[in-house]
C-alpha positions in Angstrom: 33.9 102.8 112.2 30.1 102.9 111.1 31.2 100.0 108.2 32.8 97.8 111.3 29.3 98.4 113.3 26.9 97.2 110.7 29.2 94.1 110.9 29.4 93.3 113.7 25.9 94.7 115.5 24.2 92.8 112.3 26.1 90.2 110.3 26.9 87.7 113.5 24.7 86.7 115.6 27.4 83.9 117.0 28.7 87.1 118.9 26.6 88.6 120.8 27.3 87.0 123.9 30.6 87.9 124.1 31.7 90.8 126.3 31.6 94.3 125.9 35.7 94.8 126.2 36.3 92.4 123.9 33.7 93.5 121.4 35.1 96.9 121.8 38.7 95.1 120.9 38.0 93.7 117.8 36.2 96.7 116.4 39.2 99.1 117.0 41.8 96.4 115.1 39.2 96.0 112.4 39.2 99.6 112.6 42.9 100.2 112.8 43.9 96.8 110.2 45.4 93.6 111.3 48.3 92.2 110.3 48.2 88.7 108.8 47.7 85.5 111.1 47.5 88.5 114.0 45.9 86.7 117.4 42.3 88.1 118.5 40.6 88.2 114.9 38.5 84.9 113.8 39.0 84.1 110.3 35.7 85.5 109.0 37.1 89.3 110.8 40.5 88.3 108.9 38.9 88.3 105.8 36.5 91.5 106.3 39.8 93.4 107.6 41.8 92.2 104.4 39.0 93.4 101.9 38.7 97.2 104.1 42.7 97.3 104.3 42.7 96.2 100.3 40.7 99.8 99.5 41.5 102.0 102.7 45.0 100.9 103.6 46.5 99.7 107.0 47.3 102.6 108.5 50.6 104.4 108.8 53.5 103.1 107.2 57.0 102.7 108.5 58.0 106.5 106.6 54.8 107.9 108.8 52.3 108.0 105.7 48.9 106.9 105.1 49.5 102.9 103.4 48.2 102.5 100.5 45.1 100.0 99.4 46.4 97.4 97.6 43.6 95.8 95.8 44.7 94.3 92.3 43.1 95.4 89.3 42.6 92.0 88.0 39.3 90.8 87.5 39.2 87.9 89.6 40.9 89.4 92.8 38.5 92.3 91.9 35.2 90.0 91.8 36.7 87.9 95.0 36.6 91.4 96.8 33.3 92.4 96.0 32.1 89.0 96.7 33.8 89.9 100.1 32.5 93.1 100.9 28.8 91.7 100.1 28.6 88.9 102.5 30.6 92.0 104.9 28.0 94.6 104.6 24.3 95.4 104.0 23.4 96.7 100.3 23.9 100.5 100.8 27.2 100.4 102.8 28.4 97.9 99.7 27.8 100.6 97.6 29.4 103.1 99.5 32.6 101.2 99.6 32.1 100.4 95.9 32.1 104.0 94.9 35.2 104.8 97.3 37.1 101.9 95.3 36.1 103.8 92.4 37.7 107.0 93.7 41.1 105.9 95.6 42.0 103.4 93.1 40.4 104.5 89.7 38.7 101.2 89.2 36.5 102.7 86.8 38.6 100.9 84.2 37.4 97.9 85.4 34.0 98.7 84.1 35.5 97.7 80.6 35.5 94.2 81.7 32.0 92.0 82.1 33.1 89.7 84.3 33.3 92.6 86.9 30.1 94.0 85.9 28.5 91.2 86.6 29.5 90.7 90.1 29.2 94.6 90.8 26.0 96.1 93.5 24.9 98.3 91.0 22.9 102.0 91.9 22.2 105.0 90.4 25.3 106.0 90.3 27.1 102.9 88.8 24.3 103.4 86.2 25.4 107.1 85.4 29.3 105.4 86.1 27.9 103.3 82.5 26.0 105.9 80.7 29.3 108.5 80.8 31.5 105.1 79.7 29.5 103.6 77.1 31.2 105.2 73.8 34.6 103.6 74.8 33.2 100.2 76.1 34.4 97.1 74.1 31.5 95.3 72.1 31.8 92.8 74.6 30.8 94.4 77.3 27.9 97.0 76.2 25.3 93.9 76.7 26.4 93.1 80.0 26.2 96.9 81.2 22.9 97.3 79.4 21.8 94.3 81.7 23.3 95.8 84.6 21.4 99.3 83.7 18.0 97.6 82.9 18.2 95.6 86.7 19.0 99.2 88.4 15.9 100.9 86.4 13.4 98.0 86.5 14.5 98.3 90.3 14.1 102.2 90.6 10.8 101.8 88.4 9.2 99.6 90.4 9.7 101.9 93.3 8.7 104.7 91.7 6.3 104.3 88.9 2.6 103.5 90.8 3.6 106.8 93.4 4.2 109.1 90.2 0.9 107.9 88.4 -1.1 108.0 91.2 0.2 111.8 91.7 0.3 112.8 88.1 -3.3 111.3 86.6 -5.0 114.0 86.3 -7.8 112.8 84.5 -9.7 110.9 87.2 -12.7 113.0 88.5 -13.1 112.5 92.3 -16.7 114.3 92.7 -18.5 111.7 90.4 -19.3 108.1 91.2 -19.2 104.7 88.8 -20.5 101.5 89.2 -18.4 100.0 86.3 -15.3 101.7 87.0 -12.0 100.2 85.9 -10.0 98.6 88.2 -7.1 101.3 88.6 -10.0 103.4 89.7 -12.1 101.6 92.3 -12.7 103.1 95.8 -12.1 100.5 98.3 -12.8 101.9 101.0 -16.5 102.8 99.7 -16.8 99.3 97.8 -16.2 97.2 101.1 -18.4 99.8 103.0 -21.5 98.9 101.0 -20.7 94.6 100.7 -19.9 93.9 104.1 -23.0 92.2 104.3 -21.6 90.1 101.4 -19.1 88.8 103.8 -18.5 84.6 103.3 -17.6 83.6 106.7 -15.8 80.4 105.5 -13.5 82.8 103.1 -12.7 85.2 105.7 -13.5 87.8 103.0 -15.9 89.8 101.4 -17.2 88.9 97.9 -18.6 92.5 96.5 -21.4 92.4 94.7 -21.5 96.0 93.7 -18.1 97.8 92.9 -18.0 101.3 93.6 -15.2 103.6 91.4 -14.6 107.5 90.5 -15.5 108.4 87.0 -13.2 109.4 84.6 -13.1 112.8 82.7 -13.0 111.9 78.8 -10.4 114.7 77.7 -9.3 115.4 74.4 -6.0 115.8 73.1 -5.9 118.9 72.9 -6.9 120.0 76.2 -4.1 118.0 77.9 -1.0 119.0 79.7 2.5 119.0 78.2 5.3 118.5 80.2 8.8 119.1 78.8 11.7 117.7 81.3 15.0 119.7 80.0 17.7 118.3 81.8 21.5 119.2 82.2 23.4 116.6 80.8 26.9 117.4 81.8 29.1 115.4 84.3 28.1 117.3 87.5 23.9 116.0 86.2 24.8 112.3 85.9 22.2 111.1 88.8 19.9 113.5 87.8 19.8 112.5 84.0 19.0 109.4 85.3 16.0 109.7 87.4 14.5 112.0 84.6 14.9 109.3 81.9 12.8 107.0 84.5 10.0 110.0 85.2 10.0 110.5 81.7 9.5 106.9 81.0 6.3 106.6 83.5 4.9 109.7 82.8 4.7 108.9 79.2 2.6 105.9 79.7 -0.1 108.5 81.6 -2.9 109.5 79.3 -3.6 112.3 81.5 -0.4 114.1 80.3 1.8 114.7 77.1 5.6 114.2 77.9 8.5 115.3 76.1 12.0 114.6 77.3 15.1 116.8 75.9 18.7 116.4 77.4 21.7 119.2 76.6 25.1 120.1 76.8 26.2 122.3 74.2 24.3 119.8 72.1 20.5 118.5 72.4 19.5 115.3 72.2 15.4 115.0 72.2 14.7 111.6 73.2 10.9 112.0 73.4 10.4 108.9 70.9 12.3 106.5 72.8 10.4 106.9 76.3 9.1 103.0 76.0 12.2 101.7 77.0 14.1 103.9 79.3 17.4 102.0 79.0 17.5 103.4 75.6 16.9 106.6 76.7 19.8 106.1 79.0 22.2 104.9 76.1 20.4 107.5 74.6 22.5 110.1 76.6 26.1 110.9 76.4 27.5 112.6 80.0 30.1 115.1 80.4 31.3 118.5 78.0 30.1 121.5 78.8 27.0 123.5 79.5 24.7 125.8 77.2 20.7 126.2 78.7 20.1 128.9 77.0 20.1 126.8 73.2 18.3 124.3 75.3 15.3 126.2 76.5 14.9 127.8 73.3 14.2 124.5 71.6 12.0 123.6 74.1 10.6 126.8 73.7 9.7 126.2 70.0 8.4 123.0 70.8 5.7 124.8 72.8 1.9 125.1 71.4 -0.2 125.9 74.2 1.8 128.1 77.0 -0.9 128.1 79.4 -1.3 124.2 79.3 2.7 124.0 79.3 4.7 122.9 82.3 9.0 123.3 81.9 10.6 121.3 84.3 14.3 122.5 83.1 16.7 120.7 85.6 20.7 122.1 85.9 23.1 123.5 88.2 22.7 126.7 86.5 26.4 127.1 85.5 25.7 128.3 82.3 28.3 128.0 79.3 26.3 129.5 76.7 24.4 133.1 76.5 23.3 134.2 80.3 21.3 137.3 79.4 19.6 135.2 76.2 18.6 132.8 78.7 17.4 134.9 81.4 14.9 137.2 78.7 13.8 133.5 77.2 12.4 132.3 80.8 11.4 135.6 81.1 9.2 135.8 78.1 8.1 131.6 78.8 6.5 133.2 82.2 4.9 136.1 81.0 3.4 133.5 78.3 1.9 131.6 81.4 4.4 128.5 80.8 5.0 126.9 84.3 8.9 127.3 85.0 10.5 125.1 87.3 13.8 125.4 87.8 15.5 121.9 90.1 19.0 122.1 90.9 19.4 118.6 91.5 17.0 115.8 90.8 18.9 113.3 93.1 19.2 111.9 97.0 23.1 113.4 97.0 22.3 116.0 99.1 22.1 119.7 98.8 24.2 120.2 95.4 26.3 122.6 93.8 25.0 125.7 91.8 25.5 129.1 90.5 23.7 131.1 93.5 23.7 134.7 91.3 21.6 132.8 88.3 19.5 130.8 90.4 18.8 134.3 92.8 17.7 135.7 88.9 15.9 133.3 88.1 13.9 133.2 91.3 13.0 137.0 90.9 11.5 136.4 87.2 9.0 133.9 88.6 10.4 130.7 88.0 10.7 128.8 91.4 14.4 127.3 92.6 15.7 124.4 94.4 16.7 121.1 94.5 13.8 117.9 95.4 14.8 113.8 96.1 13.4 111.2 93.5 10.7 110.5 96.5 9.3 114.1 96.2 9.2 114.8 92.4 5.6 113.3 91.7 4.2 115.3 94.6 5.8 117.7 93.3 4.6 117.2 89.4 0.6 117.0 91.0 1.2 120.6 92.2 2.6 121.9 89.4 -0.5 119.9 87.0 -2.8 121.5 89.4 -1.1 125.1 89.0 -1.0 125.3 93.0 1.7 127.4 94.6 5.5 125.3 94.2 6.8 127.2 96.4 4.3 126.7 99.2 4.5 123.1 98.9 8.2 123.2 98.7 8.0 125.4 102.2 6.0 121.9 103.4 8.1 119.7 102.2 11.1 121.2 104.4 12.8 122.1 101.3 14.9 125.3 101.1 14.3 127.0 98.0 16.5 129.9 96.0 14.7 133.3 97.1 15.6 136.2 95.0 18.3 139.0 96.1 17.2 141.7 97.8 
């Protein structure tokens, strides 16, 4: 019923003054379905309780079974729907009936077509719903998801991109002052400290005459941090291979930091040259087949120059496909060398997800951390790891479960 609340405790305000009974009423036959032209249902709840009934059904059928949905898979009765369901329901419950249409009535094939994709709420998953479809998309329509793709990332970039550079820049030096400091790295608080005398009544504002800024550390190439982010790319990834592509992306435009990004299967793809535009990384990637880590993480491993300087962010579920002894004596050795393991089960906000516990326990016992961490947390997490501080204290912060090893 929590679809028929947002409706009705958000979308119409012309209703709030009538009574509780009747309110109650007209959320259990939106609830339940209502037959057509059925009394007690305005024309606007008509209309929401057609689009639910189209995807969920109207309840039991004359032979005592769940009905059916009945929502047409032409593109125009499709489009009308969705139009439906948006003016129905805020953003994220839109999306959440979106996915369930893509579930119950295998509307993924409607993904084919662009006028549908361009009336579609896109989110990360619709995004990874693209990237897994995009070898058997018509010409046609590989512009129009590539459009749809590039809204969701400029979207998800936006949110995302000034947290993970403020965490990740490591090269600003906090113990040393400037008085010509760039603008990225003025203190405020310190400038508007020492002008307030400068302040123009009239303006309402102060006008600083002095800006005050940290210095920079001037660090060569070779004394900078590499990060390599090795993600899973098989079916069970598909959010996570998404939000890598964007950290990848923003962490490759920080000087302070060398980024690599190398997706697998049983293939690798090393898309480290197309980080500019991370909706070619995204088209970059090919979703689904099976699983081998080990092949990954050894060329990752031979990519690596400086072990102590060397941060391997490998992100899977840990059901591994390939050689599962290999693997274990590679991370092995890579933390002997000093490389900084990390080992994320799921780089996404789908909750806690699904993994081989026996590997994971293994890995956790040869000294490369465990667990599972939301978009939101991943540059706090990234500043930890640049700063070689304990991941698994800050984890134990963060309220985050991580693998511990068998006992």
């Amino acid at each position: 019923m929590g679809a028929v609340n947002e409706v009705s405790e958000g979308q119409q305000p012309d209703e709030v003054t009538v009574d509780k009974d009747q309110q109650k009423e007209r959320r259990w036959r939106l609830v339940l379905g209502a037959d057509e032209g059925e009394s007690g249902l305005s024309e606007r709840d008509m209309r929401l309780s057609q689009a639910l009934t189209a995807l969920y059904g109207s309840g039991d059928s004359e032979s005592g079974k769940k009905g059916r949905g009945g929502l047409s898979r032409s593109s125009p009765q499709v489009s009308r729907w969705l139009g439906d369901i948006r003016e129905f329901f805020p953003t994220s419950v839109v999306q959440v009936v979106q996915r369930d249409a893509f579930e119950r009535l295998g509307l993924k094939q409607m993904l084919m077509e662009p006028e549908f994709l361009s009336a579609i709420e896109a989110d990360v998953h619709l995004v990874a719903d693209l990237v897994s479809l995009r070898s058997v998309m018509p010409e046609k329509t590989i512009e129009t998801a590539r459009q749809v793709i590039k809204k969701v990332v400029d979207e998800l970039m936006e949110r995302l991109e000034r947290k993970t550079t403020e965490a990740v820049r490591g090269a600003v030096n906090k113990s040393k002052r400037s008085f010509r400091p760039r603008f990225a790295d003025i203190d405020w608080h310190r400038t508007i400290q020492q002008n307030l005398r400068h302040y123009q009544h009239d303006y309402h504002t102060v006008v600083p005459e002095k800006l005050i800024g940290f210095m920079r550390q001037s660090r060569r190439l070779a004394d900078l941090d590499e990060v390599i982010l090795c993600v899973d790319q098989s079916g069970s990834m598909a959010t996570s291979v998404v939000y890598s592509s964007i950290f990848a992306a923003v962490m490759a435009s920080i000087p302070a930091v060398k980024t690599k990004l190398v997706c697998f299967d049983t293939a690798i793809v090393d898309l480290t040259e197309d980080l500019e535009d991370p909706v070619s990384v995204l088209f970059g990637v090919q979703l689904g087949g099976g699983t081998d880590i080990n092949q990954a993480v050894a060329y990752c491993e031979d990519k690596i120059e400086r072990p102590g300087k060397t941060h391997l962010i490998l992100i899977t579920d840990l059901y591994e496909g390939g050689n599962e002894e290999e693997l274990k004596a590679r991370v092995a050795n890579l933390v002997r060398q000093d490389v900084n393991v990390i080992t994320l089960l799921a780089l996404s906000d789908d909750g806690r997800p699904s993994y081989d516990q026996s590997l994971a326990e293994e890995f956790a016992a040869i000294g490369s951390p465990v667990f599972a961490c939301t978009p939101d947390q991943f540059p706090d997490l990234m500043a930890t790891a640049l700063r070689r501080e304990d991941v698994l204290n800050w984890a134990a912060d963060q309220d985050i479960k991580a693998v511990r090893p068998k006992t």
